[in-house]
C-alpha positions as CSV (number, residue, x, y, z in Angstrom):
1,X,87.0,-87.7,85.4
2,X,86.1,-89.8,88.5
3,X,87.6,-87.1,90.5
4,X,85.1,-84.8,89.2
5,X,82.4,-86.7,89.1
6,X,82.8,-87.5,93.2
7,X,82.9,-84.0,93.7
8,X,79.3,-83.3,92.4
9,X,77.8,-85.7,93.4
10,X,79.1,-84.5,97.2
11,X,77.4,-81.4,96.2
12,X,74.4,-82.7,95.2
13,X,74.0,-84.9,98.3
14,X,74.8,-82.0,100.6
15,X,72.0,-79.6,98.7
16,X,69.6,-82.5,99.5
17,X,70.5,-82.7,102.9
18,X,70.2,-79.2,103.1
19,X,66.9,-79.5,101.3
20,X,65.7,-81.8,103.8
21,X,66.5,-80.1,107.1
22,X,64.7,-77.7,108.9
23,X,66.4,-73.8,110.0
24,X,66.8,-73.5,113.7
25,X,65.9,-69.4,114.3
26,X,69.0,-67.7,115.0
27,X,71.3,-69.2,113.0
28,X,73.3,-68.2,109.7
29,X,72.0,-69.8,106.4
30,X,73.8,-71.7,104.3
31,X,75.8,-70.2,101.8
32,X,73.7,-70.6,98.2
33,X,74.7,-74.0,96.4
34,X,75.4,-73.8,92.4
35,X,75.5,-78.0,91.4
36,X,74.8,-76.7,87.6
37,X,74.3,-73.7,85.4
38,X,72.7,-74.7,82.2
39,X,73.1,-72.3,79.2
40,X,69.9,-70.6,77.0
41,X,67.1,-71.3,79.4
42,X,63.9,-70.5,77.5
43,X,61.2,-70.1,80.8
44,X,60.9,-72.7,83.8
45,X,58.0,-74.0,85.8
46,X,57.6,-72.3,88.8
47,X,55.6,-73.9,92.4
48,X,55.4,-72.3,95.8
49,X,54.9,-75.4,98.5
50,X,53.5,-74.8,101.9
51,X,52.4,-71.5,101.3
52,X,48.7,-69.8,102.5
53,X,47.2,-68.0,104.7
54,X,45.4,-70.8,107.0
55,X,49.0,-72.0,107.5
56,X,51.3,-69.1,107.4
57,X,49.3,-66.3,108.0
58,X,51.4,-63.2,106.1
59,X,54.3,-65.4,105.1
60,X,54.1,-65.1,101.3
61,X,56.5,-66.5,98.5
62,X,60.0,-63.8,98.5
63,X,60.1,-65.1,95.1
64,X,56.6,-64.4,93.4
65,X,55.4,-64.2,90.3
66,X,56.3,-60.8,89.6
67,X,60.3,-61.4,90.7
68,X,59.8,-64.8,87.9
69,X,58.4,-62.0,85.3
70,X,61.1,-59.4,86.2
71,X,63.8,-62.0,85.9
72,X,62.8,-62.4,82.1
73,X,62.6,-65.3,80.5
74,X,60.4,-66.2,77.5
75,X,58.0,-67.8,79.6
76,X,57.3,-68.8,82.9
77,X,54.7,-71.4,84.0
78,X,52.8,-70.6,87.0
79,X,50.2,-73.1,88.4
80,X,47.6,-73.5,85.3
81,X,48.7,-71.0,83.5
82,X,51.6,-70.1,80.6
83,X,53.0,-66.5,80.7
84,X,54.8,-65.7,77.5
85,X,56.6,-62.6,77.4
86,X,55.1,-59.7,74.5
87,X,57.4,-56.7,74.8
88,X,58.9,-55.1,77.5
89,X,57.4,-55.6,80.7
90,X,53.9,-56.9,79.4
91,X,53.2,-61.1,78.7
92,X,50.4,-62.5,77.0
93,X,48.4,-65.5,79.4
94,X,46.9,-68.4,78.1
95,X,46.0,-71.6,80.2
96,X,49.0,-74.0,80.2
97,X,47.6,-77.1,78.3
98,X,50.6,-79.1,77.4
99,X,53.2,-76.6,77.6
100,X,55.5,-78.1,79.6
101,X,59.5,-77.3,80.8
102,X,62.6,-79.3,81.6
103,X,63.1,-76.9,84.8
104,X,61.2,-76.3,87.9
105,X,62.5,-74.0,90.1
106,X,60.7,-74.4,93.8
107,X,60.3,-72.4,96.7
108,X,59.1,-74.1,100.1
109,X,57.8,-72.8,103.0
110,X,60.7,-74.2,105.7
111,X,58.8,-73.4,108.7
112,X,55.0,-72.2,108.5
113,X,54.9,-70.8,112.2
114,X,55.3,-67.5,114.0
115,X,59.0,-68.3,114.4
116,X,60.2,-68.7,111.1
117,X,61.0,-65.3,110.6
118,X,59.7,-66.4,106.6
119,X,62.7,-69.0,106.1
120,X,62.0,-71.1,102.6
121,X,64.4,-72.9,100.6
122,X,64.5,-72.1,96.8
123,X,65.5,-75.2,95.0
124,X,66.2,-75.5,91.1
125,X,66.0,-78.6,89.3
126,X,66.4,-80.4,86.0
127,X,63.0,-83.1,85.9
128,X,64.9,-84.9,82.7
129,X,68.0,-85.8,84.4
130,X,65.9,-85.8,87.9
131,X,69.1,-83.7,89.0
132,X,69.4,-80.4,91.6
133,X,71.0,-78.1,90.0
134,X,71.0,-75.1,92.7
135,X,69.7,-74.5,96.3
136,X,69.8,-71.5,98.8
137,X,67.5,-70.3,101.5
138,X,65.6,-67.4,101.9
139,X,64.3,-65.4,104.7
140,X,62.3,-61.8,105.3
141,X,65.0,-59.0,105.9
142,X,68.3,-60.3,104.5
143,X,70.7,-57.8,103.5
144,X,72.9,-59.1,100.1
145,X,75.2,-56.2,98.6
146,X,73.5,-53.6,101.0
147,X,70.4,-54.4,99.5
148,X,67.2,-56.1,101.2
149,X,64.8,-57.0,98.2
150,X,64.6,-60.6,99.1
151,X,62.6,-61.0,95.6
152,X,66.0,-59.6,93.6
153,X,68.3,-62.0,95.7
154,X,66.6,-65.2,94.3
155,X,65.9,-63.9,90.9
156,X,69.6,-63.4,90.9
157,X,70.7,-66.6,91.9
158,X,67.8,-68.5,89.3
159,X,69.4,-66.4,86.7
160,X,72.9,-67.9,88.2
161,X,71.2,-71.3,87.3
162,X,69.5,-71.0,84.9
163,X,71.3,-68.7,82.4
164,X,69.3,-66.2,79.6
165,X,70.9,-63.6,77.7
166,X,67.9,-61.2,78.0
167,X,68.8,-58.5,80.8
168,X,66.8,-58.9,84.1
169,X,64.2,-56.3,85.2
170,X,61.2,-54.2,83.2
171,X,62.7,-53.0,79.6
172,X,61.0,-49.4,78.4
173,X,58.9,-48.9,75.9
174,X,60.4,-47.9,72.4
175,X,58.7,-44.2,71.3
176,X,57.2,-44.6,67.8
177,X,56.6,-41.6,65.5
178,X,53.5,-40.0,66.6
179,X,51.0,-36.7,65.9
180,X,49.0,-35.5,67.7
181,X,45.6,-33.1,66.8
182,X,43.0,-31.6,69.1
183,X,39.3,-32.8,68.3
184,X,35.8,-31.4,69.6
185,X,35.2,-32.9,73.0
186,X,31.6,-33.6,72.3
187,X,29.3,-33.7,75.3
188,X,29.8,-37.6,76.7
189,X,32.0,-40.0,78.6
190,X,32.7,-43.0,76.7
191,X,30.8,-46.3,78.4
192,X,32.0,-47.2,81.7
193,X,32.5,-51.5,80.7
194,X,33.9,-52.6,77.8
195,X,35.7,-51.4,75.1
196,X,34.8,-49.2,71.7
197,X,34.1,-51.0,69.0
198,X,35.1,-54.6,70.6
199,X,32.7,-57.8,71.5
200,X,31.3,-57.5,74.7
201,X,33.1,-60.8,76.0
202,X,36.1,-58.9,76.4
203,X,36.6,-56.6,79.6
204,X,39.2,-55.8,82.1
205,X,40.1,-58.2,85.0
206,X,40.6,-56.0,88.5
207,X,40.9,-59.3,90.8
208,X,44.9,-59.3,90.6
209,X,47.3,-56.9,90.1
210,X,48.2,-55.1,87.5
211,X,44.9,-55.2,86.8
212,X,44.9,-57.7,82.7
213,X,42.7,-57.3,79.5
214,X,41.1,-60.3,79.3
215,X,39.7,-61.9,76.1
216,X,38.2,-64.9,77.5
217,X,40.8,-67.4,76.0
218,X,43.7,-65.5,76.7
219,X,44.4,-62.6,78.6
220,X,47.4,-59.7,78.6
221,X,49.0,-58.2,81.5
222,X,51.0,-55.1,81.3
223,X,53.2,-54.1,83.7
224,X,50.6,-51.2,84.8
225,X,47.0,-51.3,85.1
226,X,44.7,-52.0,82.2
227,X,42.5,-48.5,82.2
228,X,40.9,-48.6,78.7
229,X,40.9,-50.6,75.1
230,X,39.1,-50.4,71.2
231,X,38.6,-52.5,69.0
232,X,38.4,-52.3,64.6
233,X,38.4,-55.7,63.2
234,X,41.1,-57.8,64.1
235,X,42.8,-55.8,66.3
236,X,42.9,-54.7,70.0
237,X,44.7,-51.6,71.0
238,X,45.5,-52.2,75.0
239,X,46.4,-48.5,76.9
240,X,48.0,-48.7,80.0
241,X,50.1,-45.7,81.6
242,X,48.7,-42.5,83.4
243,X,48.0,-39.1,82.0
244,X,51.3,-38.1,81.0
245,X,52.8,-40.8,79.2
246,X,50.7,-43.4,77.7
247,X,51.5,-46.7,76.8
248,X,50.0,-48.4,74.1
249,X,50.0,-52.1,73.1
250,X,48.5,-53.2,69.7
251,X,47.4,-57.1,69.5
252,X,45.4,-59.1,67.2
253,X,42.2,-61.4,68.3
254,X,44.2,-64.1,69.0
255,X,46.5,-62.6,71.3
256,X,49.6,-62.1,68.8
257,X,51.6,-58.8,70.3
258,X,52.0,-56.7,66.8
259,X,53.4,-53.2,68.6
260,X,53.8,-50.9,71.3
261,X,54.9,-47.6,72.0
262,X,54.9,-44.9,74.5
263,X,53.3,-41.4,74.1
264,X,54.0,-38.4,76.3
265,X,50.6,-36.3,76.5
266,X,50.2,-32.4,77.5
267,X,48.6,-34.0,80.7
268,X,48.6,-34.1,84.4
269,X,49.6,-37.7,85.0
270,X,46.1,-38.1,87.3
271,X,44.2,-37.4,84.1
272,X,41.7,-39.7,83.1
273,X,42.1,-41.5,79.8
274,X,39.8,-44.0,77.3
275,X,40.8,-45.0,74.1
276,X,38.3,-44.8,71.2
277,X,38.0,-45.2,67.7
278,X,41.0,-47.2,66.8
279,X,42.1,-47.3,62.9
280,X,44.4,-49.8,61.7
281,X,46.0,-49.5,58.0
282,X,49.4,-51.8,58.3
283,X,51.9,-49.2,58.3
284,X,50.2,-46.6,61.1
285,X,47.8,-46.9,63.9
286,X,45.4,-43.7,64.7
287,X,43.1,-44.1,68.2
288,X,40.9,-41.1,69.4
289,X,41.7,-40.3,73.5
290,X,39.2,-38.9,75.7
291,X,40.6,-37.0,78.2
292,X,39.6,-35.8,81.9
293,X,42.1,-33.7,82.9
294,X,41.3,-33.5,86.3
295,X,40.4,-30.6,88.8
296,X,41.2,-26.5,89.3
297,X,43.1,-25.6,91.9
298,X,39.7,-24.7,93.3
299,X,38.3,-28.1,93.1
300,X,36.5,-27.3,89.7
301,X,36.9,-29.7,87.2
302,X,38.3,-29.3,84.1
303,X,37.1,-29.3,80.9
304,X,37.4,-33.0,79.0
305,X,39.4,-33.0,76.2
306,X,39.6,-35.1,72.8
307,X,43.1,-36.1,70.9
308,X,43.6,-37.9,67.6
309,X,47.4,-40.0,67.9
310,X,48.5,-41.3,64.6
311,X,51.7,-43.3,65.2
312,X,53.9,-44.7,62.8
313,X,54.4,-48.4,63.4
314,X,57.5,-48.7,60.5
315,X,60.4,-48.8,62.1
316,X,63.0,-46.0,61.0
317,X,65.4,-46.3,58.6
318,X,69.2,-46.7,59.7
319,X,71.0,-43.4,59.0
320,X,73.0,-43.2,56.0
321,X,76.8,-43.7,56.8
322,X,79.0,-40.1,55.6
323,X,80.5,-40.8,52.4
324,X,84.5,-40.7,52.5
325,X,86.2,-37.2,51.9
326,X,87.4,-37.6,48.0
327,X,91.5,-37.7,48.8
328,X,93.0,-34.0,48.1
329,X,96.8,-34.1,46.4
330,X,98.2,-32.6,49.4
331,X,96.6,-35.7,51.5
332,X,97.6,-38.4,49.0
333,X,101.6,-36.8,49.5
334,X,101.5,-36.6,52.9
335,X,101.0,-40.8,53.0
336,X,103.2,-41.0,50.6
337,X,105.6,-39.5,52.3
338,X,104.7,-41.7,55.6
């Protein structure tokens, strides 16, 4: 027991050390140091230090939010913010508040200077028990397992840490039951701001990317752009996707994800699509799509188009397992015989 206990607390004074000292350019870095894994990590704080561009010019965090997302967790904390995960690839934001986590996984700008070649150190550690529990360094262009996303590299080693049963990386979306019927196009565009049918709070933030739908006290980001969304009483119905397949996310006014599904459309993927009309009855959601298809070959553009979807949001029913063959006399012999 004492034997142990010497040994990690070596390790832990040598990730400090490591911590504390500066990368000469040129040199190796130090092999990646696991003090701790700790089992079924919910989310984790994360904090980028010494990062910006009146200090480091280009030199950005390798592991940003999106890697933290991608690495999928529950949640993750980001500055003043809470990102809770609603379905594959999409979260729902609210501003932190008290939400608060046990872990804070770190990433520090080593050497903010032309010659740092975009060294940082990526530290992990436990506030309760003030402990490290993993460190390695980073830098721009390392190769690990012939691969050089420096982003995949550290979400792999905080998922090393700090351990999750959810796979890494973006889940698809499940395909719900859905129909399809051709309307008249009518002769206008849907508005330009805002959505059908919704209060006129609620728009579509284009400052970061993906661009979010944001309600005002909470927002939701998808893992592609926000290009339309409708409103019917409680409900929000978020599209996302291109012209070809179509992703849909269903949430209610307080930011609850209810359902999603993709839809594959008889579209050009550049085709321009707006949600309208949506319908909500418990057990199916219906939405109206107005379509721009795009342009001739000749530059002409095509005539818009109008589509009613009515998906199904119960899920199937399991498949009935095959009843057993009634036993035959010549079968119920033969294991006799055996």
């Amino acid at each position: 027991m004492v034997k142990s206990f010497k040994i990690l607390l070596t390790l832990v004074i040598a990730a400090g050390l490591l911590a504390m000292c500066s990368i000469k350019p040129g040199l190796q870095l130090p092999d990646p140091i696991v003090v701790r894994s700790v089992p079924d990590v919910d989310g984790f704080e994360l904090r980028h230090t010494g990062f910006g561009a009146s200090v480091t010019g280009a030199f950005q965090p390798h592991f940003s939010l999106d890697d933290a997302l991608l690495a999928n967790y529950s949640f993750v904390i980001y500055r003043d913010r809470i990102y809770r995960h609603a379905g594959p690839g999409s979260v729902v934001v609210r501003p932190r508040a008290n939400n608060a986590t046990p872990y804070l996984v770190e990433e520090i700008a080593d050497r903010p200077d032309e010659k740092s070649k975009g060294m940082s150190s990526l530290s992990i550690r436990e506030r309760d028990q003030r402990g490290l529990l993993g460190i390695r360094y980073l830098e721009s262009g390392q190769v690990e397992e012939e691969s050089g996303a420096v982003g995949q590299h550290a979400m792999a080693f905080v998922r090393k840490v700090l351990l999750t049963q959810a796979p890494a990386g973006i889940q698809p979306y499940a395909t719900a039951p859905v129909t399809q019927t051709p309307l008249r196009a009518g002769n206008g565009d849907p508005p330009l701001q805002g959505g059908d049918g919704c209060p006129p709070a609620y728009r579509i933030f284009k400052a970061d990317t993906p661009h979010q739908f944001d309600a005002g006290a909470w927002a939701f980001r998808p893992r592609r752009n926000v290009d339309s969304f409708a409103c019917t009483d409680n409900f929000i119905v978020i599209e996302s996707g291109d012209g070809a397949r179509l992703l849909l996310d269903l949430l209610d006014a307080d930011g609850a994800h209810l359902f999603q599904s993709a839809v594959a459309l008889p579209f050009d993927e550049r085709a321009n699509v707006t949600v309208q009309r949506l319908r909500v009855n418990g057990e199916r959601l219906q939405v109206d799509l107005h379509v721009h298809p795009g342009k001739h070959p000749d530059g002409k553009p095509r005539a818009r188009q109008r589509l009613r979807l009515v998906i199904s949001m119960t899920p199937p029913e399991p498949a009935p397992e095959p009843a057993a063959l009634p036993e035959t006399e010549s079968s119920a012999t033969a294991a006799a015989e055996q």
